[in-house]
C-alpha positions as CSV (number, residue, x, y, z in Angstrom):
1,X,-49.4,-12.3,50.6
2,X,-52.4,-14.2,52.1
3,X,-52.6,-14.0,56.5
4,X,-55.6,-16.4,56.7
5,X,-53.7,-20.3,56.6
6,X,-56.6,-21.2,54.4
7,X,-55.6,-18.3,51.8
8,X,-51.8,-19.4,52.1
9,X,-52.8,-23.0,51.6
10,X,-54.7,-22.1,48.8
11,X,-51.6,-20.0,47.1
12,X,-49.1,-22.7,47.6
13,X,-51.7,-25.5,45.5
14,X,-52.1,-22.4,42.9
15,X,-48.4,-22.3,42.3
16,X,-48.1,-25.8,42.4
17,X,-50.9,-26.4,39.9
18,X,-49.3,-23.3,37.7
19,X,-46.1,-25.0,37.5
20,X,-47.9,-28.1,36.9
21,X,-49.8,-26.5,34.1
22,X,-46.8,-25.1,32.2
23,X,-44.8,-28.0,32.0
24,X,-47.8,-30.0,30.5
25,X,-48.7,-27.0,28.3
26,X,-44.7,-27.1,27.2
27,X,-44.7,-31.0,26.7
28,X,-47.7,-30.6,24.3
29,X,-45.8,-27.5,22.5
30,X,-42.5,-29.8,22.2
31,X,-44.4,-32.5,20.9
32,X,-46.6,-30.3,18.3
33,X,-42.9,-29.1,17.2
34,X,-41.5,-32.5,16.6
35,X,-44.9,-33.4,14.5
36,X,-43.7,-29.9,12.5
37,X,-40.4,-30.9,12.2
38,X,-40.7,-34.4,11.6
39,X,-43.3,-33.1,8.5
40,X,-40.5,-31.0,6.4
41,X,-38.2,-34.3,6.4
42,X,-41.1,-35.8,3.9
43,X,-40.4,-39.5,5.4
44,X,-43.5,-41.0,6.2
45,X,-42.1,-43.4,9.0
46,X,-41.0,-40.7,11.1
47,X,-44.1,-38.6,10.3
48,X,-45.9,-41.7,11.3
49,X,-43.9,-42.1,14.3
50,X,-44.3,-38.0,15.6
51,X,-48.4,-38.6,14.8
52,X,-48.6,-41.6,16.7
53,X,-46.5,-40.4,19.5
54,X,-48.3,-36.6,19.3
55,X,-52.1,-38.0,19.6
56,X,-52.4,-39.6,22.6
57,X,-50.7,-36.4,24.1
58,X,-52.8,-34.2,22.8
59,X,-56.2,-35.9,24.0
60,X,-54.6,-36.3,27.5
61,X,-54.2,-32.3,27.7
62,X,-57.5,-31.9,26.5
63,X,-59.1,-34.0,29.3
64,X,-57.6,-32.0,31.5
65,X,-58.6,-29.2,30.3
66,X,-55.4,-27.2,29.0
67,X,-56.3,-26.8,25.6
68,X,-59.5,-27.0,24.6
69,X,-61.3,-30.1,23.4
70,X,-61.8,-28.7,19.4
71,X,-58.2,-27.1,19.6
72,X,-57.2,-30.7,20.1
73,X,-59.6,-32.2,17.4
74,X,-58.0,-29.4,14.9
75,X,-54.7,-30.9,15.6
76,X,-55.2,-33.9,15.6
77,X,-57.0,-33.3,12.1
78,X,-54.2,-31.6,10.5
79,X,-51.7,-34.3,11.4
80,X,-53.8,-37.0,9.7
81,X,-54.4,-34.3,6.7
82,X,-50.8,-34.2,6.8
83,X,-50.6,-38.0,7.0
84,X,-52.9,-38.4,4.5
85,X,-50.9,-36.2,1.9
86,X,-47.9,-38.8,2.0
């Protein structure tokens, strides 16, 4: 553990921004999982639905820079492939 206050200050805002980080990184993973699960029922409304709900999430976590900004173009891509297919 840190003795400077600056380094101590500085670990508590890294764990903070850690925990932070993983519960936006698991939002996006839940979300990316109801898309997936929404696909096998073959209904388009609730495909629809997952897509619409999915895409602003996904560019969100790309402006913050959790994923990166062509991971989030790719997924975004295959849901409206996957739209598209309906």
């Amino acid at each position: 553990m840190a003795n400077i206050a600056s380094a101590k200050k500085r670990a508590r805002q890294s764990e903070k921004r850690r925990q932070l980080n993983a519960s936006h990184k698991s939002m996006l993973r839940t979300t990316l999982k109801k898309v997936a699960t929404a696909a096998e029922t073959k209904d388009k409304n609730t495909i629809a639905e997952a897509v619409k709900n999915a895409v602003p999430i996904v560019d969100r976590m790309a402006k913050k820079g959790l994923i990166h900004k062509n991971k989030a173009a790719r997924h975004k891509h295959q849901m409206n492939v996957l739209l598209r297919s309906l």
